[in-house]
N, C-alpha and C positions, 0 to 999 in steps of 0.2 A: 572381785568386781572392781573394775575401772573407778578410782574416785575424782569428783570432776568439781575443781576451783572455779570456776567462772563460767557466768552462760555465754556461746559465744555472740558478739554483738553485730547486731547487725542494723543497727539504728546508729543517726548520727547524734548529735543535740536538741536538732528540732526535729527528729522522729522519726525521720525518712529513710527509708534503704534505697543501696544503689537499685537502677533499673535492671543490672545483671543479674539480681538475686531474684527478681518475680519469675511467676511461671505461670502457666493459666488453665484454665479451666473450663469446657462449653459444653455447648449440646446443639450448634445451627442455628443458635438466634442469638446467643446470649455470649460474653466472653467475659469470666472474673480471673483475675489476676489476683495472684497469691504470694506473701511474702515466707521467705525462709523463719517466720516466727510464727508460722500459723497465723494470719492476719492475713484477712480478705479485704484488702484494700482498694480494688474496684469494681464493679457490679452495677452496668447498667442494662436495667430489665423496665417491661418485658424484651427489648431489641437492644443490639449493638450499638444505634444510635440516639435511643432514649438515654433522658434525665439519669445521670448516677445514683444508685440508690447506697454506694457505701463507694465516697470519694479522699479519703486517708492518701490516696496516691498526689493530690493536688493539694491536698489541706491537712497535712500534718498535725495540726493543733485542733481542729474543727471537724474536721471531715469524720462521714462513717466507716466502718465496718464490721466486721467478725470473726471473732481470733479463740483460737483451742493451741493453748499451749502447756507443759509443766510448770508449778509455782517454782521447783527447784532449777537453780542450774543445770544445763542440758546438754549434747551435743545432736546435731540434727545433720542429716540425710536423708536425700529426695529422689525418686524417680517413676519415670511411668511406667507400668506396665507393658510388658511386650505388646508392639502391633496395637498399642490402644492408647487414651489420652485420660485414664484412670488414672490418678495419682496415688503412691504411697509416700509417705514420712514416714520418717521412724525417730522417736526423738529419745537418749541416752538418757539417763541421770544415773546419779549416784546412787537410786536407791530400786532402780530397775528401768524396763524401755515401756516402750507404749509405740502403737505403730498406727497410724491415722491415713484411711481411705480415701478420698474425695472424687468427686463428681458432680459434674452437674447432667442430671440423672435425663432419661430418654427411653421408648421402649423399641424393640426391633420395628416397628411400622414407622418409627419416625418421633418427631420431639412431643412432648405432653402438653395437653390445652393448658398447664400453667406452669410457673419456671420454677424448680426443685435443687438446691444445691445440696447434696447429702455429703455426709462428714459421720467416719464409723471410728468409732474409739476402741480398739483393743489392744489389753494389757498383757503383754509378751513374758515378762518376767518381774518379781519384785512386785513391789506398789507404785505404783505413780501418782503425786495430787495433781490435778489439773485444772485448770480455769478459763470459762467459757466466757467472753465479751460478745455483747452484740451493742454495737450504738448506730442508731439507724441515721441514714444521711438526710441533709435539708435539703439538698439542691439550690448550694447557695442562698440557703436563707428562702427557697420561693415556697417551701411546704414544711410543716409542725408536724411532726407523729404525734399521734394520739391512740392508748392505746382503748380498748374495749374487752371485757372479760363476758365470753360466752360460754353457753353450753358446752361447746366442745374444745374450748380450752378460749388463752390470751390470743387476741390480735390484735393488728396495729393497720389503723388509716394513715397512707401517708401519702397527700394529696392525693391521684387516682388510683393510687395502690391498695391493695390488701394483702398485709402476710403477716405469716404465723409460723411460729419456731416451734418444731415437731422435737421434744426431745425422750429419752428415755426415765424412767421415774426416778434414778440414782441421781439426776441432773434438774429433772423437774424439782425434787422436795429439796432442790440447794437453791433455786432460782428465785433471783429479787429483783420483779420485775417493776417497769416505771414507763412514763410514756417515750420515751429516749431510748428504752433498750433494756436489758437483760444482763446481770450478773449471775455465772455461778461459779462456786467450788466444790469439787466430786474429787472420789479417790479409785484409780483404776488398780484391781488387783490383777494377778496372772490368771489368765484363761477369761479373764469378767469383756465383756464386748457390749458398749453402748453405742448410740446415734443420736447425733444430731443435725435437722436440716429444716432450713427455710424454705418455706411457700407461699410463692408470688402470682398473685393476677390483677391486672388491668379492667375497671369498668368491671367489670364479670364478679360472681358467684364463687367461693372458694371451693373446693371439694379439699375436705379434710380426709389422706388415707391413713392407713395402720401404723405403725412403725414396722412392722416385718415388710409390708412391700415397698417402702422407702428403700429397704437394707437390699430385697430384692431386686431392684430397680440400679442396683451398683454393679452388681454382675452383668443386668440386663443389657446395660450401657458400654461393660466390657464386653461383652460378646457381639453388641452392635459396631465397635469399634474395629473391633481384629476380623468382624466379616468383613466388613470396609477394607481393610486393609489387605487381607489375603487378596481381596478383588485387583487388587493391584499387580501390573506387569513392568518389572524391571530388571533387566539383565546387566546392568552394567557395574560401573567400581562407586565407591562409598554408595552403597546401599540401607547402611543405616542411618548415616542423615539423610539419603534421598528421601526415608519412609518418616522420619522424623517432620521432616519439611514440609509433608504431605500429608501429615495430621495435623500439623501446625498450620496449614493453609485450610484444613477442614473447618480450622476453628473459623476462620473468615466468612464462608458459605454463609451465606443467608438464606436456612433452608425455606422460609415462606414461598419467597420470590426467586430463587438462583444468585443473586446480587451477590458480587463478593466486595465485602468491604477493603477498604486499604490495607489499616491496620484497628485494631479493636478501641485507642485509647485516644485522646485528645489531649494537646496543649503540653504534650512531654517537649522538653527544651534540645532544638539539637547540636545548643555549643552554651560557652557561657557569655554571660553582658552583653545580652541581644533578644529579639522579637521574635526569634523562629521558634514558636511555640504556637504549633497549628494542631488543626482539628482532621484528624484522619477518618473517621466512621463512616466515610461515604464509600462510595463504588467509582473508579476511576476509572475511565474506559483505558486507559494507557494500563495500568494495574490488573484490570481485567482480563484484558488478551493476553499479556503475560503470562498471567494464571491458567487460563484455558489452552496456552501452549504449554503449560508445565504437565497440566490436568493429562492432554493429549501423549505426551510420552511416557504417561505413566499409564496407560490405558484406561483410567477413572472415566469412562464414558459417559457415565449418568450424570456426575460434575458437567463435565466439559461441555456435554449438551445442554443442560439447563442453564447456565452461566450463559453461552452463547444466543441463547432463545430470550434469556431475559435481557443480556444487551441489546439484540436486533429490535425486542418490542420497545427498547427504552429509547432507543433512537429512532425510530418509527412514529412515536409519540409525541418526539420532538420536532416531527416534519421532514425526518432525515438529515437534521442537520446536527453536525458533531457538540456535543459537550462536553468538559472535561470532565466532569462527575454527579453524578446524580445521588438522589438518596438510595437509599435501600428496595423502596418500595417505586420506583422510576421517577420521584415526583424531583422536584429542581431541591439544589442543596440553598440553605439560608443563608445570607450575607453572614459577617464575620459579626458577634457583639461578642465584648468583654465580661466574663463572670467573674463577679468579687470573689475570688478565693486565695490564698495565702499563693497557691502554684505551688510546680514540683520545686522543691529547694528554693522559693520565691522566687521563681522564673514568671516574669511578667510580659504583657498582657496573658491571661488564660483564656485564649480564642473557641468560641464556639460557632461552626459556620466555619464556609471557607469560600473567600474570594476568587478564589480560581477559577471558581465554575463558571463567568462566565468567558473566560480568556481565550484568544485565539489559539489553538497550539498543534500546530499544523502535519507531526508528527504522530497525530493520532488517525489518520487516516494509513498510514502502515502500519499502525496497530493493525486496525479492522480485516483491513483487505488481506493483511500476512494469515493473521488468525483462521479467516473463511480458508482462507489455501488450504494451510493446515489441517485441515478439519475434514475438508475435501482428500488429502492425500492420503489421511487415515483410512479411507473407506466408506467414509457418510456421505450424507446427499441433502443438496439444499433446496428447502422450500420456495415457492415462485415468490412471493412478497420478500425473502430475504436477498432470494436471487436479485429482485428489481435492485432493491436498497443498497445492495452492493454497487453495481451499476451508477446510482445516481452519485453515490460517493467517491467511485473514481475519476467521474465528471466532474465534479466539483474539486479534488482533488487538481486535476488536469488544469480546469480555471484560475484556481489559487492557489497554485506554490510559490511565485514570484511575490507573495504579500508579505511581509515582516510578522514576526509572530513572539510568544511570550516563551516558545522555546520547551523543551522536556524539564527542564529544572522551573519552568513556572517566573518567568523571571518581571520585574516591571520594565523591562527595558527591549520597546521591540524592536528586533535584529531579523537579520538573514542567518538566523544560525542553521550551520552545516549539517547539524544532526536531523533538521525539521526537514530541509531537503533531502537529504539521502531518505529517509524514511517515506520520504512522496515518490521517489524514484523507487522503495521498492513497494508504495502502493500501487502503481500503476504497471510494476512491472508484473507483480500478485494479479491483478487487474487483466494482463495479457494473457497469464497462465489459465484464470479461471476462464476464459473467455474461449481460448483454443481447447480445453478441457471440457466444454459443454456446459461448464456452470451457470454463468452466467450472459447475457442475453452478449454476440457479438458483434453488434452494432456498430460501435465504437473503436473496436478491435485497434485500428490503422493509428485513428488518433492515439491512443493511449501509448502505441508504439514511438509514434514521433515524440510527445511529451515527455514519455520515460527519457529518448535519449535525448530531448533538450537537458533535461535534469541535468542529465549527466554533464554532458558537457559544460554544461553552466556552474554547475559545482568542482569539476577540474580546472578550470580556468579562473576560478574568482575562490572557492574555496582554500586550495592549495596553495601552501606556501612556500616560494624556492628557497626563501634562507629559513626558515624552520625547518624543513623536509618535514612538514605535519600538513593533516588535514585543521585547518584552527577552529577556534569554537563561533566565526563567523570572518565574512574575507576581513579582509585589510589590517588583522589586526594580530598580534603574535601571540596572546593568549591559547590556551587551550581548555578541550572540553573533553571530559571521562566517557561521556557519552557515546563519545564515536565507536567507543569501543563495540556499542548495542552492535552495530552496522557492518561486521563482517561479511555479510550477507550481498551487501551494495561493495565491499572492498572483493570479495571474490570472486562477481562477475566485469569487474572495471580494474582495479589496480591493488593486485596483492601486496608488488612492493611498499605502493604509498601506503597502502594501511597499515603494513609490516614497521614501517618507520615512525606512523602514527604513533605505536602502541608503543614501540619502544620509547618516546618522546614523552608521552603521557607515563609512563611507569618511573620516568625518570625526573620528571618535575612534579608529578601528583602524587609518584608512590611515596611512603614511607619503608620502615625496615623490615616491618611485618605485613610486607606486600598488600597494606590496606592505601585506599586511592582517594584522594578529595574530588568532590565534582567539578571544580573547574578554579583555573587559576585565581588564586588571590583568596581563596573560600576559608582557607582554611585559617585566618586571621579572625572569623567569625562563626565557624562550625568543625564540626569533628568529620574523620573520613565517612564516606559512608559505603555500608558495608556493599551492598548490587555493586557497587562502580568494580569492587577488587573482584568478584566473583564474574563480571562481563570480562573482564580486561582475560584471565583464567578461560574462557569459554573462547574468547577471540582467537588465544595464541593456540589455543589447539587445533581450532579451526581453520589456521590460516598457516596449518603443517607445523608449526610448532610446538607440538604436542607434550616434550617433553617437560618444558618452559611452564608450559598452562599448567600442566600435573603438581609441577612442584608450588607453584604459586597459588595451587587449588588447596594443596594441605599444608601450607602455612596457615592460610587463611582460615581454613576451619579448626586447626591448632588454638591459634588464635581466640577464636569463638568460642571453644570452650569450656573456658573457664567460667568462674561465677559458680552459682545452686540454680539456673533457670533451667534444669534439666532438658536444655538445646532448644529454647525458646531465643527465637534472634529481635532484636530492634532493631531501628532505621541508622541507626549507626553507630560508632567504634571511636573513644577519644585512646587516641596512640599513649600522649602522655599522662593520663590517667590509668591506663588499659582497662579502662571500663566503657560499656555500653550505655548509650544513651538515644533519647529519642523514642515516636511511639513502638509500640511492641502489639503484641508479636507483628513485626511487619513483613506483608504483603512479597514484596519486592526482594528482601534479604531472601526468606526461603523459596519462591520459586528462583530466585538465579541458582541456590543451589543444586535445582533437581536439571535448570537446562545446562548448567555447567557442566553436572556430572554424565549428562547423558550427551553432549557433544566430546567432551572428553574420554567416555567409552567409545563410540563414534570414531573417533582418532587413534584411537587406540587396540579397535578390533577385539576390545572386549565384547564377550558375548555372541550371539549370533546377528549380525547385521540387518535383516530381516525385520526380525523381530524389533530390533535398537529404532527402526525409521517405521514401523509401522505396528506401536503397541496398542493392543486390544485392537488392532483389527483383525477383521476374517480369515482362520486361519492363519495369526500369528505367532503359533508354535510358543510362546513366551513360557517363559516358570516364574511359576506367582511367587511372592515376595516370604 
C-alpha cells in the first residue's frame, strides 16, 4: 500500500482555498459549495438567496461550516456521478481509503418540504479515523445558535432556523456537542458504511426521518438527476461539458418559482486591490435569456418553459417595464449594504444587495424579444398576455434606444455603447419576425421595420471605426468591448467583414495566450479575464464561417478550465497569471456560453443532424438523448 508523507494542502495561512478547488452541491433551491477537504463552506438555506448558514467561504476565521475528513494524511479525488450531480470523494491514506457520497437530497416529485444535505461514509479498504466538524454560522454576527436536546435527538435554533444533524450511532456515541456545533471522531473499517446529514426548516415543524431513508433519498436524487439528464437532446461535439454545464446550470433553477439565479455565491472578488466584490443570487433578465436559450438547444423544455413564464410574470409585475434583476421570488433585489465579515482572502467591501437593479441597460430588450423568438422557432406557442408584453417592449425599445445606458458590463458611466445598440436592433428585428410569424399582435410591424434599420445605420456610421477597422465599445472612442462579440447575429445580417475585423481586433488586444479575453479595454489593470467573453468570441468565429478558428479556440479554452478539483464547476472568471479561477461560482454565464458555443460550433461544423441541432426537443426532432 501507497505510504503518504503529507496531506495535500489545500488551505493557505488564513484558511481559505482557491475558488477552483470548490464544487457544489443542490437540489433547486439551495446551492453548497464544497471544499477538496471535505469542508462545506457555504450553504445558504432555505434559498439560494437567504442568510448563509455556513459562510467559511467569506470568513475564514469565523464563518461556519461542516467538514468529514481523515485525521491522517491523505490524498483526495472527486467526481460526479454519471449524468448526475451526486458527488463522490474518495480520500487515500496510509492506512486505507474511505469514499464519501454527498447530496443534497430530493425525491422523484421534486425537492423535499425541508433542506437535507446527506453525506455517506464508506470504508473501502484498511481503517480510516475520521473527523466530523460542524460550526454553525452567525450570519455575521446577526443570530447565536442555541442548541436544545429533545426527544428525538439535539437541535439547534438559529435565528429562523431549525436543524438537526442526523448521524449514525458509530458517530453519535463520539459526538460532543455545544451550542456552536458538533465535534466527532469515528473509525471507518472495510465494508462498515455510516451517514451523516443536516436538516433544515424555516418557521416550520421539523420532521425527523430514519437514517435508512436519508441513505435512500441519495440514490433517489441520483436517479432524479440522470432522468433529467437523459431528457436531454444534444447531437453535437463536446458533449460532455455541454451536459456538465447543464447540470451545473440546474444547480441555478429556482425550482419554487422557475427563477434562475446568476450565480449561487456573493462578494467573491473578481481581481485583486479592488471593490468588484458583488452579490450574484438574483435572477438577471440578461442571465436569464441566456439560460433559456442554452435550456432551448438542449431540448430541457420543462426548464426553458418555466424560466420564461416566471420572467414574463416578473416583468408583468413590474408594469412591463424592464429590470435588470429581480429576486428569486420576482419581488425588486435590495440596495447594496456592507456585511462585517473578514471576505474571500480579505477582499473588501462584502456586498449584499446589488445596485444594478435599478440601472438603465438597454440591451436587455434583445434579450427578451431574441429569447421569445427562440422559443417560438422551437415549436411553442405564446400566450395572449405574453404576446401583448412582448409587443409593449418593442415599443419601448423603438422609443429608447437613442438614451445612453449603463451598458451589458453594468458600468456607472452612461454611454451610447454599441453593444446596447446592436441588441435593440436585434430586438426589433426579433420583434419583425414574431410579428410576420403570427406571434405577436402586428400592428406596429412598419415601424419596428423602420427603427430596426435606423439602428442600424446609426450604429454603422457613428459606431464604426475607420482607423480601428472595429466596431468600439462606444463611437468616438478607440477602446474596445468583448461584448460585441455576443452580436454575431446583428454582424450577419449587416456586415460580416466588420465584425470579422471586430473579432479579430478584440482577440488581439483583449486576448491573452490561453485564448481567455478581458471585457473591455483597460479592465484588465483591475480584474481577471472573464471567462463568457472567450467562449462568445469561439461561438462568433464559427458563426461568421470561421469555424475552424472558433473550434481551436473553443478547446483551448476549456483546456484551460480544467484544471483545479471543481470537477467542471466554472466561475465568473480566469486570472491568466495566476491560472486560477476566481469570482462567484458556479456561474451562470460561463456555463451556458459553453453549451451555445458548442452547439453553434456543431452548427458549423455539420456535426449531427442539422434538424435536430436548430430544433431540439421539438416535434419530431429525431434527436438521440444524451
Amino acid at each position: 500500500m501507497t505510504k503518504y508523507h503529507g496531506t495535500e494542502v489545500f488551505r493557505d495561512g488564513e484558511g481559505f482555498c482557491d475558488l477552483g478547488d470548490y464544487t457544489a452541491l443542490g437540489e433547486g433551491r439551495t446551492v453548497a459549495l464544497l471544499a477538496p477537504d471535505g469542508s462545506v463552506d457555504w450553504w445558504c438555506v432555505p434559498g439560494l438567496d437567504s442568510p448563509p448558514l455556513f459562510d467559511r467561504l467569506l470568513d475564514a476565521g469565523q464563518g461556519g461550516y461542516f467538514q468529514l475528513l481523515p485525521e491522517a494524511p491523505y490524498r483526495m479525488t472527486r467526481h460526479y456521478r454519471e449524468n448526475s450531480n451526486v458527488l463522490e470523494t474518495l480520500y487515500e491514506t496510509a492506512g486505507g481509503r474511505v469514499k464519501i457520497t454527498e447530496s443534497v437530497n430530493s425525491t422523484l416529485a421534486g425537492p423535499l418540504p425541508w433542506n437535507e444535505l446527506a453525506r455517506r461514509i464508506e470504508g473501502l479498504e484498511g481503517q480510516v479515523a475520521m473527523t466530523l466538524r460542524l460550526k454553525i454560522g452567525t450570519a455575521a454576527e446577526s443570530r447565536r445558535p442555541w442548541k436544545h436536546d429533545t426527544v428525538q435527538g439535539t437541535v439547534w435554533n438559529v435565528g429562523s432556523l431549525l436543524l438537526m444533524l442526523r448521524t449514525s450511532d458509530a458517530i453519535n456515541d463520539q459526538a460532543a456537542c455545544d451550542d456552536q456545533g458538533v465535534t466527532a471522531t469515528f473509525t471507518v473499517d472495510a465494508g462498515e458504511r455510516y451517514l451523516a446529514a443536516l436538516l433544515v426548516t424555516e418557521d416550520e415543524p421539523l420532521a425527523v426521518p430514519c437514517l435508512e431513508r436519508i441513505d435512500e433519498r441519495i440514490e433517489t436524487s441520483d436517479l432524479a438527476w440522470r432522468s433529467w439528464s437523459h431528457g436531454l437532446c444534444y447531437e453535437g461535439k463536446y458533449r460532455d461539458e455541454v451536459l456538465r454545464s447543464a447540470l451545473a446550470l440546474k444547480f441555478l433553477w429556482y425550482s419554487p418559482t422557475g427563477a434562475l439565479a446568476a450565480a449561487a455565491t456573493m462578494a467573491l472578488p473578481e481581481g485583486e486591490g479592488n471593490d468588484k466584490n458583488y452579490d450574484y443570487r438574483y435572477a438577471w433578465v440578461r442571465d436569464s435569456c441566456m439560460i433559456i436559450k442554452s435550456f432551448i438547444y438542449l431540448g430541457a423544455l420543462e426548464d426553458c418553459k418555466a424560466a420564461f413564464s416566471w420572467l414574463a410574470a416578473a416583468l408583468k409585475a413590474n408594469g412591463g417595464e424592464l429590470r435588470t434583476c429581480f429576486r428569486l421570488d420576482g419581488t425588486p433585489v435590495p440596495e447594496e449594504t456592507y456585511v462585517p465579515v473578514q471576505g474571500y482572502r480579505g477582499a473588501q467591501p462584502v456586498r449584499l444587495g446589488n445596485n444594478a437593479a435599478g440601472q438603465l441597460q438597454l440591451c436587455n430588450y434583445g434579450d427578451v424579444l431574441d429569447t421569445a423568438a427562440r422559443f417560438t422557432e422551437a415549436g411553442h406557442v405564446l400566450d395572449l398576455h405574453t404576446s401583448r408584453l412582448l409587443g409593449h417592449l418593442a415599443n419601448r425599445c423603438a422609443d429608447s434606444w437613442m438614451q445612453k445606458d449603463s451598458g451589458i458590463w453594468e458600468l456607472p458611466e452612461l454611454q451610447h455603447y454599441t453593444q446596447s445598440k446592436m441588441a435593440c436592433w436585434v430586438a426589433l428585428n426579433q420583434a419583425v419576425n414574431l410579428a410576420k410569424g403570427g406571434y405577436i399582435e402586428p400592428t406596429w410591424l412598419q415601424r419596428w421595420e423602420r427603427e430596426r434599420d435606423r439602428i442600424r445605420d446609426w450604429i454603422e456610421t457613428h459606431c464604426w471605426s475607420e482607423d480601428r477597422q472595429a466596431y468600439t465599445i462606444w463611437p468616438g472612442t478607440p477602446r474596445l468591448d468583448a461584448s460585441v462579440a455576443l452580436m454575431h447575429q446583428y454582424g450577419k445580417a449587416v456586415s460580416e467583414a466588420r465584425m470579422l475585423s471586430t473579432l479579430d481586433l478584440l482577440r488581439e488586444e483583449l486576448g491573452t495566450d490561453h485564448k481567455m479575453i478581458y471585457r473591455y479595454t483597460g479592465v484588465d489593470k483591475e480584474e481577471n479575464t472573464f471567462i463568457a467573453c472567450a467562449l462568445w468570441m469561439a461561438e462568433a468565429l464559427a458563426a461568421l464561417g470561421r469555424q475552424e478558428e472558433g473550434e481551436s479556440a473553443m478547446r483551448v479554452v476549456l483546456e484551460t478550465l480544467s484544471q483545479g478539483k471543481n470537477a467542471g464547476i466554472m466561475s465568473e472568471m480566469y486570472s491568466v497569471r495566476k491560472q486560477k479561477c476566481c469570482g462567484n461560482m458556479p456561474q451562470g454565464l460561463s456555463h451556458l456560453s459553453v453549451i451555445c458555443a458548442s452547439h453553434t460550433i456543431s452548427v458549423a461544423a455539420g456535426a449531427g443532424d442539422q434538424e435536430a441541432l436548430d430544433n431540439p426537443g421539438g416535434t419530431d426532432s429525431g434527436n438521440v438523448r444524451l
